[in-house]
C-alpha positions in Angstrom: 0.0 0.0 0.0 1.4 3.5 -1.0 1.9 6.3 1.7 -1.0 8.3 0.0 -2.9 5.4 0.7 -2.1 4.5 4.3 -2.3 8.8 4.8 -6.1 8.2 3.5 -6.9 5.6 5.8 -5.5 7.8 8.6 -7.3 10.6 7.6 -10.1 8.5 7.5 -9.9 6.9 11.2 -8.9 10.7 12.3 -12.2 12.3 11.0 -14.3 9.5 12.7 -12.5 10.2 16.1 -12.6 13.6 15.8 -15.3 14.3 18.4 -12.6 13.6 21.3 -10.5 16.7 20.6 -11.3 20.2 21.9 -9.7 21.5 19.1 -10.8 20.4 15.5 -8.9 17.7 13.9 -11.2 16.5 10.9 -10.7 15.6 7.7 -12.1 14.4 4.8 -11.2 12.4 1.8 -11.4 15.4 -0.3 -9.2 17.5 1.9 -6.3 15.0 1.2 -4.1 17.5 -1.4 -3.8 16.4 -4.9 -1.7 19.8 -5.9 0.0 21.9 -4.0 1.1 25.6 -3.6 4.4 26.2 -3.2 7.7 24.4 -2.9 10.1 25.6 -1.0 13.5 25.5 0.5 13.7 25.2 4.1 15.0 24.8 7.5 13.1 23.9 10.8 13.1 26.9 13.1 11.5 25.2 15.7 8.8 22.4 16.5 5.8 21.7 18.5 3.3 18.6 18.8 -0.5 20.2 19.5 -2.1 18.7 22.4 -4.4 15.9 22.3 -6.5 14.5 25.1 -6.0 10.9 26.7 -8.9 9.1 24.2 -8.7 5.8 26.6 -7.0 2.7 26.8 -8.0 1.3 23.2 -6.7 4.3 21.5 -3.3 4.7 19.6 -2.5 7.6 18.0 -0.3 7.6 15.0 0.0 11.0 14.1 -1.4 14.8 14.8 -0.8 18.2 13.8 2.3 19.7 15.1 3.7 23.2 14.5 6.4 23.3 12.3 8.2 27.2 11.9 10.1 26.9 8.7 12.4 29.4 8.0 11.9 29.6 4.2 15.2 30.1 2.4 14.1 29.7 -1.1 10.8 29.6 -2.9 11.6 27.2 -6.2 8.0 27.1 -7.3 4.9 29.2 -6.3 4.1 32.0 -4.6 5.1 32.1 -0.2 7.2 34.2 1.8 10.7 34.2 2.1 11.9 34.2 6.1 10.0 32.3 9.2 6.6 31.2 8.8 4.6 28.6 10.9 2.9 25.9 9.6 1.3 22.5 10.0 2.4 19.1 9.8 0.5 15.8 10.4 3.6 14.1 12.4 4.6 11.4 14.7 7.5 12.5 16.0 10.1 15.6 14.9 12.0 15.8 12.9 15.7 15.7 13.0 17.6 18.9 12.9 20.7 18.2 11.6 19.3 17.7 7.7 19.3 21.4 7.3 17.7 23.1 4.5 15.3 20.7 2.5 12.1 20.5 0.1 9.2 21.4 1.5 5.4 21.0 -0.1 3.0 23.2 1.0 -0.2 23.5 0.1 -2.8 26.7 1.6 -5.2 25.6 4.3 -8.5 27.2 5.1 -7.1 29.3 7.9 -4.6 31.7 5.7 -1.3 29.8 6.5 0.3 26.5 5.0 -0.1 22.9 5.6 2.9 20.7 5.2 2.2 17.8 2.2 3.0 14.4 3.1 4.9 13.5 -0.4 5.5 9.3 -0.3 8.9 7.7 -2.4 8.4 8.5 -6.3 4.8 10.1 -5.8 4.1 12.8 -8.2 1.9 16.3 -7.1 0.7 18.6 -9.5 0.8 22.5 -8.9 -2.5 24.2 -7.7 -4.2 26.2 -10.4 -4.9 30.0 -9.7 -8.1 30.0 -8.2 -8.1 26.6 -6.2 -10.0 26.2 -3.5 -7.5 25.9 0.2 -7.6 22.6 1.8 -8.9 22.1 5.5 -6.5 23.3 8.2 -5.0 20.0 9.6 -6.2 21.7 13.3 -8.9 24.4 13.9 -9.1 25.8 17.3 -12.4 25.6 18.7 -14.7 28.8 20.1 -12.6 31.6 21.6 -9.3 29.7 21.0 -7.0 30.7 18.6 -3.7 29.0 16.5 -1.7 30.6 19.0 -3.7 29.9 22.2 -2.9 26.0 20.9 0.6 26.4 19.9 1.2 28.1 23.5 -0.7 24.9 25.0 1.9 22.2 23.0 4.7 24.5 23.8 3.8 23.7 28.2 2.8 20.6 27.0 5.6 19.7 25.3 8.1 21.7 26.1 11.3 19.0 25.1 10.3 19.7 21.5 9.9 23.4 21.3 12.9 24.6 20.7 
């Protein structure tokens, strides 16, 4: 089975649990990207796991957003800032540091910033046309949070990874 694939069946498992999180972790199958926005060139600044809640005993969780602030060196195709931006990341762990500067696929999510593609071994992704539609942020904060009212919570949470 092909990462897109196991990614869809994630996705899928993730939308149907989604009603244990505070903050909004749903997705669809048509919010799984099939184009993307920009690719870039980039370093991790700094990274941070959101928070999830303890679902139980029978739960195991694979993957969830995490912060990623990339500090974007290059911009080899589409349109995104130059410098530090933050963005998501569907992720298990982080990632390692020392790889520097690398490719990163972004695609624009429904709440004005980037979410970072999952792009499997020899898998292809077409550019977004002008005019597509963004895809679902990969976390929404619920009533009278905002992205940094969660990114502060991961940061206590967690704070071995945010640095």
């Amino acid at each position: 089975m092909s990462s897109s694939a196991l990614f869809r069946v994630f996705l899928a498992l993730s939308g149907a649990l989604g009603f244990l999180f505070s903050a909004s972790i749903a997705f669809a199958k048509e919010d799984v990207p099939e184009c993307f926005d920009a690719l870039v060139r980039a370093k991790i600044v700094r990274q941070t796991p959101s928070v999830f809640p303890d679902c139980g005993p029978d739960c195991i969780i694979m993957v969830w957003p995490w912060f990623l602030e990339l500090d974007v060196k290059r911009v080899i195709t589409g349109e995104a800032a130059k410098g530090r931006q933050l963005t998501l990341a569907m992720q298990h762990t982080s990632f390692r540091r020392d790889l520097g500067a690398r490719r990163w696929w972004l695609r624009r999510n429904s709440l004005g910033g980037f979410n970072v593609l999952r792009i499997g071994d020899g898998e292809k992704l077409a550019q977004c046309t002008n005019g597509t539609p963004p895809m679902a942020s990969y976390i929404s904060p619920g009533p009278d949070k905002t992205l940094d009212d969660l990114l502060r919570a991961g940061e206590e949470a967690y704070k071995l990874y945010s640095r």
